[in-house]
N, C-alpha and C positions, 0 to 999 in steps of 0.2 A: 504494500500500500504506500501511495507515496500522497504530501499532501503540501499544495501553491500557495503561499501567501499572496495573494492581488494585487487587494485595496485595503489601506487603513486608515479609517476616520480623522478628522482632523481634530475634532473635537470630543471627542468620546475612544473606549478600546473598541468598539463594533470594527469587524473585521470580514473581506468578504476572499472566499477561498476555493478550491478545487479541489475533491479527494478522488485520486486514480484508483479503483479495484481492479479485479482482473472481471469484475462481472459487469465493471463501465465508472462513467465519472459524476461525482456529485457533487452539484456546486451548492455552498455554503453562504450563508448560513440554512440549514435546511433541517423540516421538518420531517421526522420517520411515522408512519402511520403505524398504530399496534395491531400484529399478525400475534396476536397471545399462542393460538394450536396451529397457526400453520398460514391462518386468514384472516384479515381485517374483517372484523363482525357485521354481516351485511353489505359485505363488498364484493365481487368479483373480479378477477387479476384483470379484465381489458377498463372497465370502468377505476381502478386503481390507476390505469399506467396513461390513459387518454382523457376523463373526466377530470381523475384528482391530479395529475401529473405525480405522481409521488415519484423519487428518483432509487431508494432502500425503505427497507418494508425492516420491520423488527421482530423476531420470535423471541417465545420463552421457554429457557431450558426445563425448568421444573414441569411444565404442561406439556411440554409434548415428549420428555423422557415417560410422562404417566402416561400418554396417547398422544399419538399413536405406538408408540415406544421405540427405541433405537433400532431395535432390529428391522421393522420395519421402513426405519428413514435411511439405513444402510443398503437394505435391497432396493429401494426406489432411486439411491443414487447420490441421497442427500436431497435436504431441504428445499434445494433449488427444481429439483426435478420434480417431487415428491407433488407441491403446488403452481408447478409450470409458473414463477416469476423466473426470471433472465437476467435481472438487475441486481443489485446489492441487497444482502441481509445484514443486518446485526442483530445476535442473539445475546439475551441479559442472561444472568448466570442463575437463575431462580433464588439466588440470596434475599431478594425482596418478598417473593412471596415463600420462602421459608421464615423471614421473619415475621410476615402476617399470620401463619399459623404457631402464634405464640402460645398456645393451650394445646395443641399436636406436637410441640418439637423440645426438643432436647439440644442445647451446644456444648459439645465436647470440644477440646485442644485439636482432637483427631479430626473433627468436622459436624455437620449437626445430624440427628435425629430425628425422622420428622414421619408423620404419619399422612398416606395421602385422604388426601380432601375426596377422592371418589367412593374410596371400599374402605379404608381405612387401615392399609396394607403399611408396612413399615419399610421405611427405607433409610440408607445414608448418605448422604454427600458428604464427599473431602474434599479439595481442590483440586487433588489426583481427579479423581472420577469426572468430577463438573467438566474438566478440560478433554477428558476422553470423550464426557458426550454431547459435546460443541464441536470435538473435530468428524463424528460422526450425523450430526447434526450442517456441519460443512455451511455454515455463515460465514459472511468476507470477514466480518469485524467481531470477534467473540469476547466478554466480560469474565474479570475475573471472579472470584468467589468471597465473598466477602459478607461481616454483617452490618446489616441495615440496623442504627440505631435508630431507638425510637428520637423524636425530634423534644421529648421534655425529659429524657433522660439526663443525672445527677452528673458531674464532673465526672465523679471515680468509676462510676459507667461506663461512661463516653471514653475514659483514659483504657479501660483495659479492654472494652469491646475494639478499642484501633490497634491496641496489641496484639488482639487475636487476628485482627484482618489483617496486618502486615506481616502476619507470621503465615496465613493462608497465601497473601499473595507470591513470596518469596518459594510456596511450593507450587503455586501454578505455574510463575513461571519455568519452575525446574521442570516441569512437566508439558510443558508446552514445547519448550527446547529439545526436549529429549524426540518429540514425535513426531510425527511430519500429518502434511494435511491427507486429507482420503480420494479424495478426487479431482486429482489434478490441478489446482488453483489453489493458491496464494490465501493463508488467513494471519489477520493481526490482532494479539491479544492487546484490548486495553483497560489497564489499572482503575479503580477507583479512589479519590481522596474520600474516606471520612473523618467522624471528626465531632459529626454533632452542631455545636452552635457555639463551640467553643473556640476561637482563635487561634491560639496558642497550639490546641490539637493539630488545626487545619492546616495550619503551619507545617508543623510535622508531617502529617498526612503528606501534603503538596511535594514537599522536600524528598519526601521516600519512595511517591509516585515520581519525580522528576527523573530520580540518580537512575531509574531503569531501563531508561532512556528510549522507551516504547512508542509503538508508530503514531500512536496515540492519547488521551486522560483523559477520562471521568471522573464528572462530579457525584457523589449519590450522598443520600441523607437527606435530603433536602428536599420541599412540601411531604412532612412526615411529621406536620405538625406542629414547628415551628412559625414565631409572627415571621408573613412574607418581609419587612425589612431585613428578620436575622438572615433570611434566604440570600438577600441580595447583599448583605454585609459579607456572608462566606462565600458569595462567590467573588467579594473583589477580594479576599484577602486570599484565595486559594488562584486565581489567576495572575496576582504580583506574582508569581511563584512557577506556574504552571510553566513549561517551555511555550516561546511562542511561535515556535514554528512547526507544531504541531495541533491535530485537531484536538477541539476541549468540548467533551457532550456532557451539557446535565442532562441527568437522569430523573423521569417522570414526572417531566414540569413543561408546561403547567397551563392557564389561562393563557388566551391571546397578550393582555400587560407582561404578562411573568416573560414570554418569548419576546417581548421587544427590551424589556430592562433586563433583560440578562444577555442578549447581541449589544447590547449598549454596555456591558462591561467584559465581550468578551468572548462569549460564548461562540459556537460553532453549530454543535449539533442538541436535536431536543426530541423528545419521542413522549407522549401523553397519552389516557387512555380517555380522555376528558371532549374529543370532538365526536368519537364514538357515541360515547356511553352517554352522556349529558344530548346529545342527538336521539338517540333511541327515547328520551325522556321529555321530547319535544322543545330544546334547547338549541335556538339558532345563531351563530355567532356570526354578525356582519361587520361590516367597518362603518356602519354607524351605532354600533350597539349591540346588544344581543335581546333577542326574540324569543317571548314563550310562547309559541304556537299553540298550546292549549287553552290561553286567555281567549273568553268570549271576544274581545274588543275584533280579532282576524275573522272569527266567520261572517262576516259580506266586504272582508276587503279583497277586490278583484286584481289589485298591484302586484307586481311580480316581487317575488323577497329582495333584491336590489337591483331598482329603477336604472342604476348606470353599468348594467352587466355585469357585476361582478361574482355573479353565483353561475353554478353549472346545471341549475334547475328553474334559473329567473324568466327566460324567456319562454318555457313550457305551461308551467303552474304557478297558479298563485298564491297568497298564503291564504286565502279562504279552502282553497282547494286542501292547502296543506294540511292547514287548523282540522277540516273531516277529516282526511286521514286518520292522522293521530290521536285525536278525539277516540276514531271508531278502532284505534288498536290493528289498523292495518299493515302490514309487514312493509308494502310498498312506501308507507310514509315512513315510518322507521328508516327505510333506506335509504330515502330520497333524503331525511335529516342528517345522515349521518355520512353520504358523499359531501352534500352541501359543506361541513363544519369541517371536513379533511380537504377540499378544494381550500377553501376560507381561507387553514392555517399553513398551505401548501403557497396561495397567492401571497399571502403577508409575509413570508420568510423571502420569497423572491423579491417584492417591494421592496424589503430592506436590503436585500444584496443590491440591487440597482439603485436604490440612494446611496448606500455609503459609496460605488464605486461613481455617482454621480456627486459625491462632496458637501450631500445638504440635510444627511439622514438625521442627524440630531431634530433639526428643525422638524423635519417631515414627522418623528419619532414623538414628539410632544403634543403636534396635531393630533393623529394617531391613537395616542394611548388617551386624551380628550374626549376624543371620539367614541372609544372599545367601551369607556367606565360607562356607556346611557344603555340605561333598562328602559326597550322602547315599547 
């Protein structure tokens, strides 16, 4: 993997960039849609790659080592086959959602414990394994293993839960090193800083993800609970730090605001489950606002969801049209909500690459996030 620095703001760190896989190129700053088992919820691969433009799509290791299971994604060739995309994956290491089943799991030194969420079957992860079933899983960009601290967790916490993760990461990488990828093309592991909301940790964290000198870094911890300033506090004090000439992804963040102040200090890559799932809920995200399609106020308005094109459902249907849908629990509205809000966060990450490489994103960027805060 290799990755272009461009353009860098004049006025801000927002930075606009190029990452080469061997599955194609991604320009930055850019949003990844969540393929959680394989698929973005409600989407199909030609409406992902033509509708939403998405450029990488994201799996999760923890869900689809439970299903479809590795053996399976090994006879079908790997991920990329298994769901015919062509483009770029990154897969999370399921440390997230091991940490969400905090009444299922168990964290040992060795790795965690954790019971699945379907049958109730027991398993283990170490950083060994998670890296065995990423390269089996065959994503361009794979995550290390690590834990998610919770976001109101106490200092001494927060201090020894990053002792465990940097004693995890030091074995994934041993293990990455040691194996080569399954099918032919090129995969790059990238570190996570955490840390919590503490400084001083993140610090540390940054410094130990830097010295490893990877294609790439992530940020993780972060909307796990903490007030969004600590968010945007730890990610400037973890990008003073971060190499810059490498790509920098928070992880599972966040609102439309959260992806322009966090390109405003730096950021690169971002991946949410929030245009999905907040869509399927009847949650329309526009660049004047965001829309609940279930408020009476939409059934007899005949306007398309935005008047100046910017939706990939504006010029067909309108949000009366929309409002029944969803109202009546139709599948079709569900999906039509949830291209619309992955086009949305798909056009606003390009907006910001073409401002900062046109030198006025700052400005553009306070309009912008003016604009995102109206409940219309």
């Amino acid at each position: 993997m290799k990755f272009e620095l461009q353009h860098n703001d004049t006025k801000s760190n927002a930075r606009a960039g190029l990452i080469t896989t061997d599955h194609g190129v991604i320009e930055t700053p850019i949003f990844m849609p969540v393929g959680t088992q394989g698929t973005v919820k409600g989407v199909q691969m030609p409406e992902l790659e033509s509708d939403i433009k998405a450029q990488i799509i994201l799996g999760n290791t923890y869900h689809l080592y439970l299903r479809p299971g590795i053996e399976i994604l090994e006879q079908a060739g790997g991920l990329h086959k298994f769901n015919t995309w062509n483009k770029p994956i990154l897969t999370d290491s399921g440390g997230f959602q091991v940490f969400s089943l905090s009444e299922n799991r168990k964290l040992h030194e060795e790795g965690a414990m954790f019971r699945s969420h379907i049958d109730g079957s027991k398993h283990m992860f170490t950083p060994e394994k998670v890296m065995d079933i990423q390269r089996s899983i065959g994503a361009d960009i794979i995550m290390a293993f690590d834990e998610c601290c919770p976001g109101d967790a106490d200092y001494n916490y927060a201090k020894k839960s990053l002792g465990l993760t940097e004693r995890w990461l030091d074995r994934c990488f041993e293990r990455f090193n040691s194996t080569d990828p399954k099918y032919g093309y090129s995969q790059s592991l990238f570190p996570i800083v955490q840390g919590c909301v503490y400084p001083e940790l993140r610090k540390q964290a940054a410094e130990f993800v830097a010295s490893k000198e990877a294609d790439g870094n992530a940020i993780g911890g972060l909307a796990v609970g903490e007030p969004t300033e600590k968010m945007y506090e730890m990610i400037e004090v973890v990008n003073e730090i971060l190499p810059k000439d490498k790509p920098r992804y928070l992880m599972g963040v966040g609102t439309p605001i959260n992806l322009l102040e966090a390109i405003e200090r730096g950021v690169d890559m971002f991946d949410c489950i929030m245009p999905t799932r907040n869509g399927r809920n009847g949650q329309l995200f526009t660049r004047f606002g965001t829309i609940n399609m279930r408020n009476k106020k939409w059934e007899n308005d005949f306007s398309p969801i935005d008047p100046d094109g910017h939706s990939v459902i504006d010029t067909r249907y309108s949000k009366a049209y929309l409002h029944h849908l969803i109202k009546a629990n139709e599948m079709v509205g569900l999906q039509f909500a949830s291209i619309h809000n992955l086009a949305f966060y798909l056009w606003l990450v390009k907006e910001a690459r073409q401002h900062i490489i046109a030198g006025d994103f700052s400005a553009w960027k306070s309009e912008m996030v003016r604009q995102l805060a109206n409940r219309l």
